[in-house]
Backbone as JSON, one array per atom type, in Angstrom:
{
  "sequence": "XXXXXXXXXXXXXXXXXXXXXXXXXXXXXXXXXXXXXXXXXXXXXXXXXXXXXXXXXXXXXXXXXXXXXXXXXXXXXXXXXXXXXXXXXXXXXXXXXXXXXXXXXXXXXXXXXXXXXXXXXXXXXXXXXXXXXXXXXXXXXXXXXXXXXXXXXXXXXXXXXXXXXXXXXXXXXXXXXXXXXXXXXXXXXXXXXXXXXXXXXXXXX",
  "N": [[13.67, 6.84, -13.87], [11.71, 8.99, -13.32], [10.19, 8.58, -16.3], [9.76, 5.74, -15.79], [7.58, 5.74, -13.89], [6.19, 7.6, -15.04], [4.8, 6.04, -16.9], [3.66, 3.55, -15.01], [2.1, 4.92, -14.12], [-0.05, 5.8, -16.01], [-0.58, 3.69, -16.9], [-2.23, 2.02, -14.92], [-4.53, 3.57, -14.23], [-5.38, 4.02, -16.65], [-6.22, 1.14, -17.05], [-7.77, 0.62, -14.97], [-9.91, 2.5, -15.87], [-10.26, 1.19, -18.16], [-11.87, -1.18, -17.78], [-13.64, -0.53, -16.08], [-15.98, 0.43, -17.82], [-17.98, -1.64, -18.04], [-20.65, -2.51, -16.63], [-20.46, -4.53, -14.44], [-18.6, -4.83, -13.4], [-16.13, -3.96, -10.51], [-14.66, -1.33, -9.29], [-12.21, 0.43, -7.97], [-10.25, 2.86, -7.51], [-7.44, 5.06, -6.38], [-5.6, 7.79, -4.48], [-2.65, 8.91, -2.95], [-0.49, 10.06, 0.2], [2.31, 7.94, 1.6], [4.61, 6.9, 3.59], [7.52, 5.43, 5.3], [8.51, 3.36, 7.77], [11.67, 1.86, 9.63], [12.75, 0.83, 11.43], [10.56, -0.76, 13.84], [11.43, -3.66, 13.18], [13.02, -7.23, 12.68], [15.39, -6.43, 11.82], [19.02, -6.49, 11.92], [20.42, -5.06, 14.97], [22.75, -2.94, 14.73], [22.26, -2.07, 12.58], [18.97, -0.83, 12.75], [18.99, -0.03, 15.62], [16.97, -0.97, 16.81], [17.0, -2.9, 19.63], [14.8, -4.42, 20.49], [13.21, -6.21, 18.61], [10.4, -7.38, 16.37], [8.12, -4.99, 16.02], [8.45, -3.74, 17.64], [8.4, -0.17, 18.96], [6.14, 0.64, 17.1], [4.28, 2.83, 17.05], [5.75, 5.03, 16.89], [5.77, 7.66, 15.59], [7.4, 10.19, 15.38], [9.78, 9.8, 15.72], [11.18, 7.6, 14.32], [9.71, 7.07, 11.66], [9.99, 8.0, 7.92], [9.48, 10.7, 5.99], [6.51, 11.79, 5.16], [5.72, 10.74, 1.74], [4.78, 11.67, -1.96], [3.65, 9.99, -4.6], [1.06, 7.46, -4.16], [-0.35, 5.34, -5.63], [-3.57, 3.6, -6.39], [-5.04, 0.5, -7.53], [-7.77, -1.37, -6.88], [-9.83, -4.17, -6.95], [-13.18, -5.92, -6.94], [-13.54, -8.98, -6.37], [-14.69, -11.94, -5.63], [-17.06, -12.4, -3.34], [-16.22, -11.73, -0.08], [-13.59, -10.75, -1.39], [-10.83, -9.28, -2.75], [-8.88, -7.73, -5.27], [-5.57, -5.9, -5.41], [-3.72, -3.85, -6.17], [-0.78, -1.48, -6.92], [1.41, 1.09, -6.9], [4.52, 2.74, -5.62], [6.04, 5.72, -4.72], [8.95, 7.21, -2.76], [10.71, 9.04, -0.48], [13.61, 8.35, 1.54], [15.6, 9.15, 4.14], [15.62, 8.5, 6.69], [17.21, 5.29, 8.49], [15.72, 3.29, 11.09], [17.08, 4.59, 13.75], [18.78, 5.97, 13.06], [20.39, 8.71, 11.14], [20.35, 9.13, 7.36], [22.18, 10.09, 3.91], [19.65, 11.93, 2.14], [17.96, 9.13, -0.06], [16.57, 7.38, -3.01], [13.26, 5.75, -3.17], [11.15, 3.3, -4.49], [8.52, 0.96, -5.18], [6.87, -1.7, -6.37], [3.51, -3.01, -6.02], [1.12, -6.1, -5.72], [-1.73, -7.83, -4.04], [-3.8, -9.66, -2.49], [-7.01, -9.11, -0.45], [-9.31, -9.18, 1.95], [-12.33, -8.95, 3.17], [-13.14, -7.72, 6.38], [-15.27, -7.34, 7.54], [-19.36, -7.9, 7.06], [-21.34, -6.1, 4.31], [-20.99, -3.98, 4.7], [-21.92, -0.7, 4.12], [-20.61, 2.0, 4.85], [-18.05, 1.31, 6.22], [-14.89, -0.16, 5.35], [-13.16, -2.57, 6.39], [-10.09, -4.5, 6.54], [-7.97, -7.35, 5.43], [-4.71, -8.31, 4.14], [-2.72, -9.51, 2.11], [0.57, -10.59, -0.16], [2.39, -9.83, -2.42], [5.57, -8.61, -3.55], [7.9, -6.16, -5.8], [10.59, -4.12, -4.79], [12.53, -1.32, -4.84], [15.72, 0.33, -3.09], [17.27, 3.03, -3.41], [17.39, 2.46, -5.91], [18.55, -0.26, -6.27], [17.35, -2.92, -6.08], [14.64, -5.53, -4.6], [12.22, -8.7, -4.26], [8.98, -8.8, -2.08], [7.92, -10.04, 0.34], [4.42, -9.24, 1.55], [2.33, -8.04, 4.42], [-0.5, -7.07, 5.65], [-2.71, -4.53, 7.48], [-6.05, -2.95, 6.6], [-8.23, -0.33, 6.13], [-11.21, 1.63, 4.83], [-13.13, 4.52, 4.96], [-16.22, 5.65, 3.6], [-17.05, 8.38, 2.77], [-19.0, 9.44, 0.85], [-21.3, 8.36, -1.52], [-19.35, 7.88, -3.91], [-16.75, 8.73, -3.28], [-14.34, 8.11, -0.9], [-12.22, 7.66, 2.18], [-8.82, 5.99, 2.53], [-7.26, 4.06, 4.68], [-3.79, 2.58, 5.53], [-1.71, -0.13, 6.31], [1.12, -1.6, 5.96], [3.66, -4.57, 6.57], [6.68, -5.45, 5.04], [8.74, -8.0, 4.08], [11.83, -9.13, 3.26], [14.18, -11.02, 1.87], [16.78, -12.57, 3.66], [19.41, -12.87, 2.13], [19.16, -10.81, -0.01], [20.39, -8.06, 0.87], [20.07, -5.54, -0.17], [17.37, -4.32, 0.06], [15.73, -3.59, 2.82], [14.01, -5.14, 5.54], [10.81, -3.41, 6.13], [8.23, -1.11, 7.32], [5.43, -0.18, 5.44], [3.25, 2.51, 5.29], [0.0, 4.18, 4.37], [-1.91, 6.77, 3.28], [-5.04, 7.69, 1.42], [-6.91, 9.39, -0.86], [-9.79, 7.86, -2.43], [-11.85, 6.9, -5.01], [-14.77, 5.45, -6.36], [-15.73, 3.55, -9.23], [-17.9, 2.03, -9.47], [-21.33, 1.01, -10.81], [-24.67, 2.15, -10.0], [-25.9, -0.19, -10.56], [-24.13, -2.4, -10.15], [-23.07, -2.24, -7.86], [-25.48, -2.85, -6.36], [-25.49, -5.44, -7.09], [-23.15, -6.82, -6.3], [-21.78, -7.45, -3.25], [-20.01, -6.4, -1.63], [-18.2, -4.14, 0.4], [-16.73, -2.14, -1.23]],
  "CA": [[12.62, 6.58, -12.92], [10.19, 9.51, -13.85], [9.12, 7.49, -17.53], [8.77, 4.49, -15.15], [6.62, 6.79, -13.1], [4.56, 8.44, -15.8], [4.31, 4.69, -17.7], [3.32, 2.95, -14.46], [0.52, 5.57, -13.72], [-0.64, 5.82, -17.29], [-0.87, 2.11, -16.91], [-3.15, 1.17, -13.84], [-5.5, 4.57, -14.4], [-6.03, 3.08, -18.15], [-6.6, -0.42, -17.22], [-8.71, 0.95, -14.04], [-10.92, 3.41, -16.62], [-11.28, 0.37, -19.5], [-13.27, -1.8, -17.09], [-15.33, 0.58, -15.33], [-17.16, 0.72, -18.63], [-18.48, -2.55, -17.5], [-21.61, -2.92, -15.15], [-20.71, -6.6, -13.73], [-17.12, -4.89, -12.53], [-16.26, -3.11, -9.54], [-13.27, -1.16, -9.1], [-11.82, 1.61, -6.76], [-9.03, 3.71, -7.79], [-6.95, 5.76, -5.23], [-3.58, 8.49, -4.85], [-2.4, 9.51, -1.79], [1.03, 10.02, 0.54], [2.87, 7.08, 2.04], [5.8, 7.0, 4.83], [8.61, 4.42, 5.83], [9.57, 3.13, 9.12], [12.58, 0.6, 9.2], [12.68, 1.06, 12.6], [10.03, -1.95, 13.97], [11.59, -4.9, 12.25], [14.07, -8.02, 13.1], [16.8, -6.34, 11.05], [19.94, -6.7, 13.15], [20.66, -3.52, 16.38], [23.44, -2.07, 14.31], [21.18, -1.46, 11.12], [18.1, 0.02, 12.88], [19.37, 0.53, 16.87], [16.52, -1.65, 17.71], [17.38, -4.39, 19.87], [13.86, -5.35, 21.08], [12.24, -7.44, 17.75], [9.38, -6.97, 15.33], [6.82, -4.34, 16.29], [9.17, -2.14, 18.64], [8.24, 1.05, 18.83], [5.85, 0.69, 15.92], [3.52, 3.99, 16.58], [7.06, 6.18, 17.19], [6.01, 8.41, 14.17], [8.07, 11.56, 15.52], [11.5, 9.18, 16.04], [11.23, 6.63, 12.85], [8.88, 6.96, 10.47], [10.38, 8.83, 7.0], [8.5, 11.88, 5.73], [5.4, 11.5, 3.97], [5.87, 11.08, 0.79], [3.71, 11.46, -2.89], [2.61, 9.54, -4.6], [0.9, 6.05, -3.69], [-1.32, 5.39, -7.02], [-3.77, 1.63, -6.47], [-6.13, -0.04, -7.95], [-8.45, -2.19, -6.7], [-11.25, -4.85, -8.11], [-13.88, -7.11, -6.16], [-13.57, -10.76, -7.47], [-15.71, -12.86, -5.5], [-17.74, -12.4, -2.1], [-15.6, -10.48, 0.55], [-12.34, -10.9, -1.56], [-10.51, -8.18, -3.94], [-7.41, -7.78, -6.07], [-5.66, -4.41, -5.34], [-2.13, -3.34, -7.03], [-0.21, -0.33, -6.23], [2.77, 2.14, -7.29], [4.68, 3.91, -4.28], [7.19, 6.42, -4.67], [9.25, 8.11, -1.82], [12.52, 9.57, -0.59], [14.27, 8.12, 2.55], [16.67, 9.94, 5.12], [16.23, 8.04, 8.21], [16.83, 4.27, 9.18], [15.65, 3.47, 12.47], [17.44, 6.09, 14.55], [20.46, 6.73, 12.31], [19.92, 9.15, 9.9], [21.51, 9.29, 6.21], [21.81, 10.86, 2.75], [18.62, 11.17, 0.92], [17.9, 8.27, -1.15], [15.04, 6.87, -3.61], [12.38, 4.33, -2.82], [10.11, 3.02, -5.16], [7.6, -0.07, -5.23], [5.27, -1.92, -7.39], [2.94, -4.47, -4.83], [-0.23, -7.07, -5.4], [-2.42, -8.29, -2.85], [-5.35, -9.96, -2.33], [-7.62, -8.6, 0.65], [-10.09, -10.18, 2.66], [-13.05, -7.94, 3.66], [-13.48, -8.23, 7.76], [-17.07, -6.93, 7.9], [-19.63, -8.23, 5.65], [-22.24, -5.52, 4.02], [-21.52, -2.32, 5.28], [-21.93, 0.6, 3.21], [-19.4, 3.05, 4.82], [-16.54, 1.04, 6.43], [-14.39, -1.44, 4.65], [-11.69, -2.79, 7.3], [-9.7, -5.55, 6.06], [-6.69, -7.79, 5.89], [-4.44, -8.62, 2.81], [-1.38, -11.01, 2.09], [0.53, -10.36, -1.14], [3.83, -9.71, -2.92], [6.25, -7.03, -4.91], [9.29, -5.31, -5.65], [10.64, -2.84, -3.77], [14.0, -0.47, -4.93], [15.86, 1.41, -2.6], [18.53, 3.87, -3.94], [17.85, 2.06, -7.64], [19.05, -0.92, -6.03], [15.87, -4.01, -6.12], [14.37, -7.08, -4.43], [11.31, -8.98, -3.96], [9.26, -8.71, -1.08], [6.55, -10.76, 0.99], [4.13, -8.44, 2.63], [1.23, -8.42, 5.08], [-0.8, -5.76, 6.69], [-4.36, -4.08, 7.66], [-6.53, -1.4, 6.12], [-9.63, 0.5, 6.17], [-11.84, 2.29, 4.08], [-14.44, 4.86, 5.14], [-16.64, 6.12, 2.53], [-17.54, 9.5, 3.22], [-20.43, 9.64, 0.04], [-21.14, 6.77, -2.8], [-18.13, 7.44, -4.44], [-15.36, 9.1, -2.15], [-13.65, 7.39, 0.59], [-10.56, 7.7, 2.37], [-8.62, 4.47, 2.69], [-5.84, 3.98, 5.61], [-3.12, 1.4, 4.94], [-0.56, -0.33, 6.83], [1.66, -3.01, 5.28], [4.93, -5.28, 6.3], [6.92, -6.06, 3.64], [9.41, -9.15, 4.21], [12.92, -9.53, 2.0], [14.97, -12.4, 2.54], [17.99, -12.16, 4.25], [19.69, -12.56, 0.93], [18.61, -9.74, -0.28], [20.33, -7.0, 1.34], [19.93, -3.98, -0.71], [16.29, -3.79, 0.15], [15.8, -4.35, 4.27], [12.69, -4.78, 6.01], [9.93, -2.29, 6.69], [6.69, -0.87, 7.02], [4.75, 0.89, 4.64], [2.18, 3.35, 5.69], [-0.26, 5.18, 3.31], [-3.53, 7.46, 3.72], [-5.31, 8.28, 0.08], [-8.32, 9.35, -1.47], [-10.19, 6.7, -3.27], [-12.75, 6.74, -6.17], [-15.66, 4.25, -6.58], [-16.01, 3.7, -10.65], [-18.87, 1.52, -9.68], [-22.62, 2.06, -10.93], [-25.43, 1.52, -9.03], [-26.45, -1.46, -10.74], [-22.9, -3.4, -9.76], [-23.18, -2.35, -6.21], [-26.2, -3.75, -6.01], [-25.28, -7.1, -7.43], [-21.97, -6.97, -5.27], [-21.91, -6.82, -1.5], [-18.26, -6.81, -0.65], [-18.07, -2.87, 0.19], [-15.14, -1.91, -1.83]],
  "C": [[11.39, 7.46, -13.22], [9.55, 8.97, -15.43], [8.94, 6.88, -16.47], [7.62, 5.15, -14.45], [5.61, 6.53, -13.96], [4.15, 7.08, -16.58], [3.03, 3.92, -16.53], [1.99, 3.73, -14.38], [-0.11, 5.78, -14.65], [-1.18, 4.57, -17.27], [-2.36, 1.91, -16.4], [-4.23, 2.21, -14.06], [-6.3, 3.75, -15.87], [-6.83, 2.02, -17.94], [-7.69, -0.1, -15.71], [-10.37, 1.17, -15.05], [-11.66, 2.07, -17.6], [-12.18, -0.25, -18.54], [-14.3, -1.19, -16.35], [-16.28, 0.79, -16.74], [-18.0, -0.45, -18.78], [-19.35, -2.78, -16.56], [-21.02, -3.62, -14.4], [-19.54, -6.23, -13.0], [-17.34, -3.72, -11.66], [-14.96, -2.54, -9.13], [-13.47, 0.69, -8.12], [-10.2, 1.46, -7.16], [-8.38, 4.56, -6.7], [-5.59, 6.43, -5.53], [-4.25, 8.99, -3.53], [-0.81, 9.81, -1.17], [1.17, 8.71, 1.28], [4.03, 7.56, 2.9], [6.21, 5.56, 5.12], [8.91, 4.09, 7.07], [10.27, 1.64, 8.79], [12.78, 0.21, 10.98], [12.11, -0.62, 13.58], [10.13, -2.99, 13.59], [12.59, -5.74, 12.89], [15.27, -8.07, 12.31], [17.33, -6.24, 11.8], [19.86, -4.89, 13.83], [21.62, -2.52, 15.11], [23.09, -1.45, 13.28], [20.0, -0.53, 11.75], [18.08, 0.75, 14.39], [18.0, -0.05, 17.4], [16.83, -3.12, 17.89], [16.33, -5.15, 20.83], [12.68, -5.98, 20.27], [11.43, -6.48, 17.62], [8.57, -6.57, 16.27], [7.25, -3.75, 17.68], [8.89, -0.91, 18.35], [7.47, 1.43, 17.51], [4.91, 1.69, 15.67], [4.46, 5.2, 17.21], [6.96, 7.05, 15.8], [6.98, 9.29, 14.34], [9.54, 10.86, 15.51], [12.15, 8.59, 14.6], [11.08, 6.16, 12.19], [10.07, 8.22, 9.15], [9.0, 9.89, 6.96], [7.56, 11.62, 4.99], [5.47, 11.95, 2.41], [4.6, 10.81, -0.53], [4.54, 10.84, -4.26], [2.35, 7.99, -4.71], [-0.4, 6.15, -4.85], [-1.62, 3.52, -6.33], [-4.97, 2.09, -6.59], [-6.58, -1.36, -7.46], [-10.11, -2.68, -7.22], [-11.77, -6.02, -6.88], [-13.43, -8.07, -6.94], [-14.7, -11.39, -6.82], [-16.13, -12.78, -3.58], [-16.95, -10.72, -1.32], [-13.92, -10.2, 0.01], [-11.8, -9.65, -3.0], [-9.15, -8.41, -3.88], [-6.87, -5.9, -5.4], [-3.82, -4.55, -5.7], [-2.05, -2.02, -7.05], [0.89, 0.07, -6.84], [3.09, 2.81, -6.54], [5.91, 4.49, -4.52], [7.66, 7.09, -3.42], [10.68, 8.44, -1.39], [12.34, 9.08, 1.0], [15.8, 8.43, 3.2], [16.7, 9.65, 6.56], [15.83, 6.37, 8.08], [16.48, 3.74, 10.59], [15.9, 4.63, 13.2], [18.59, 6.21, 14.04], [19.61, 7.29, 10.99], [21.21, 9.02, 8.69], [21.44, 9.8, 5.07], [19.99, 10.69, 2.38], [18.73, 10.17, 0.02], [16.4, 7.85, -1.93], [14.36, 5.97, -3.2], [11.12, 4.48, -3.76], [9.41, 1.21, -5.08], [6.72, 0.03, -5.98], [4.74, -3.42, -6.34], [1.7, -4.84, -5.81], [-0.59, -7.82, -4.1], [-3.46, -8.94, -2.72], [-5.91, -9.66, -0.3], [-8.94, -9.47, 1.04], [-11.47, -8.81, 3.47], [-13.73, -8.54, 5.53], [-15.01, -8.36, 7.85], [-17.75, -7.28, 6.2], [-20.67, -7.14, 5.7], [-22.33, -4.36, 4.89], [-20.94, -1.66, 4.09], [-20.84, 1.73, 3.41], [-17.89, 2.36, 5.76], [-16.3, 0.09, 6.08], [-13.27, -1.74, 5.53], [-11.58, -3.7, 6.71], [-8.49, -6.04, 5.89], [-6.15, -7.93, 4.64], [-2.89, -9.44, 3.36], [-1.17, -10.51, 0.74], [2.24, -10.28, -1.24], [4.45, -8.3, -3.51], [7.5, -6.65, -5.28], [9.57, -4.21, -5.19], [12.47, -2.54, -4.11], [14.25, 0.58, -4.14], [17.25, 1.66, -3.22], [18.93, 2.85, -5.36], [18.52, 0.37, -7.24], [17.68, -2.43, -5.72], [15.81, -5.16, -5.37], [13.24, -7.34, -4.07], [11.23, -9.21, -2.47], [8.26, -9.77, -0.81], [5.74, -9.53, 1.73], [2.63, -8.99, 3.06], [0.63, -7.4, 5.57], [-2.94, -5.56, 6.72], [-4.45, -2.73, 6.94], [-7.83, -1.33, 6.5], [-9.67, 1.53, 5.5], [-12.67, 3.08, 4.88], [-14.83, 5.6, 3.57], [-17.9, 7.38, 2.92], [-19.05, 10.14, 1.95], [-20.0, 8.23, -0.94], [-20.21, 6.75, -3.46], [-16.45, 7.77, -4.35], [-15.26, 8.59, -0.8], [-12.69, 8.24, 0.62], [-9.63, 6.39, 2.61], [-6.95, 4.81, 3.25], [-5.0, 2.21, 5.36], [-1.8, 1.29, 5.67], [0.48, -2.12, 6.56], [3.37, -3.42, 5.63], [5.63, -5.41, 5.45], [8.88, -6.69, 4.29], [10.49, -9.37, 2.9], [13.71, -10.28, 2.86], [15.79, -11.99, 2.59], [19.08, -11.96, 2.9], [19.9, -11.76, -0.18], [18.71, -8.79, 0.19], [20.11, -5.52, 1.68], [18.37, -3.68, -0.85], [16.12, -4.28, 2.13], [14.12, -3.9, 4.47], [12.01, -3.55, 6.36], [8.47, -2.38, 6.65], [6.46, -0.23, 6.36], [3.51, 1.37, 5.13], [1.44, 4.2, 4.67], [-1.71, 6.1, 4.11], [-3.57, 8.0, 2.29], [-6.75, 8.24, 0.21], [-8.73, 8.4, -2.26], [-11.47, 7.32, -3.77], [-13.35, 5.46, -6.69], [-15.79, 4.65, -7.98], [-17.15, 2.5, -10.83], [-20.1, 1.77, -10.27], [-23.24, 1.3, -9.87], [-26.18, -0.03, -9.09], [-25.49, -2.43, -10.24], [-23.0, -3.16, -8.58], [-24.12, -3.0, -5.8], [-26.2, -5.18, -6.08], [-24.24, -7.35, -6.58], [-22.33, -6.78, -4.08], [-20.92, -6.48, -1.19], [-18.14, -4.62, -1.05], [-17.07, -2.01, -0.15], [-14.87, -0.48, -2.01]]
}
């Protein structure tokens, strides 16, 4: 898992850096920590001890969220108007489901998304929605997911933000050895725009 690590982040930094030497492209790079809750989901009572459905107790950070973990590596690219690509690498360790706790174990993810920019033409906040896919291993163990969620950007100067992130992620029943959750992140982000591509772009990425 640490090669996949150091490959995956060698990867998306590379393929971030080659196109930024491109006016016409627009990209935003980011690392930050992430956290787990399994907690809020329609996995059965005896798996997470909730027995009142999706989006129970879903700002219970102190009960059944995991620990913040590092590191959440993504890249994101405008494409066209208010719409962008953004792909991700999340590593983290998990020791509580819902309200049962249990050994440490691994969690890793690789996601895509496409995002939808809420607000059009603002300069310092980017809120926005996304829809997208991925894989997701817990304890080395894999399955694809569906996910959904909201974010926001502020951009505290032209080329530092902070960017908040909250994402579903959906595995089919089938698929036991990965169970539903949320993913939570907060990272720093890096505009590798120039000023000439911002200007030609609006979508405040």
């Amino acid at each position: 898992m640490k090669l996949k690590f150091i490959l995956i982040m060698f990867g998306l930094f590379s393929f971030a850096k080659g196109f930024s030497q491109n006016e016409d492209q627009k990209w935003v790079i980011g690392v930050g920590l992430n956290a787990i809750d399994f907690y809020p989901t329609s996995e059965p009572f005896l798996i997470t001890g909730n027995n009142s459905g999706l989006g129970s107790q879903i700002f219970n950070l102190r009960d059944h969220w995991n620990q913040f973990g590092f590191p959440k590596l993504h890249v994101t690219r405008h494409i066209w108007k208010r719409f962008a690509l953004d792909a991700a690498f999340t590593m983290n360790q998990i020791t509580k489901i819902g309200d049962y706790k249990i050994p440490k174990i691994s969690y890793h993810a690789i996601d895509g998304s496409v995002q939808f920019s809420i607000l059009k033409d603002n300069s310092k906040y980017y809120p926005y929605v996304f829809a997208g896919g991925g894989y997701t291993w817990i304890d080395k163990k894999g399955a694809g997911t569906f996910n959904g969620g909201i974010g926001l950007t502020y951009w505290f100067s032209k080329k530092f933000g902070v960017n908040g992130h909250g994402m579903y992620k959906y595995s089919p029943p089938e698929y036991p050895n990965v169970l539903q959750h949320f993913n939570y992140s907060i990272s720093l982000v890096y505009r590798l725009s120039t000023a000439r591509s911002r200007s030609r772009m609006k979508c405040p990425l």
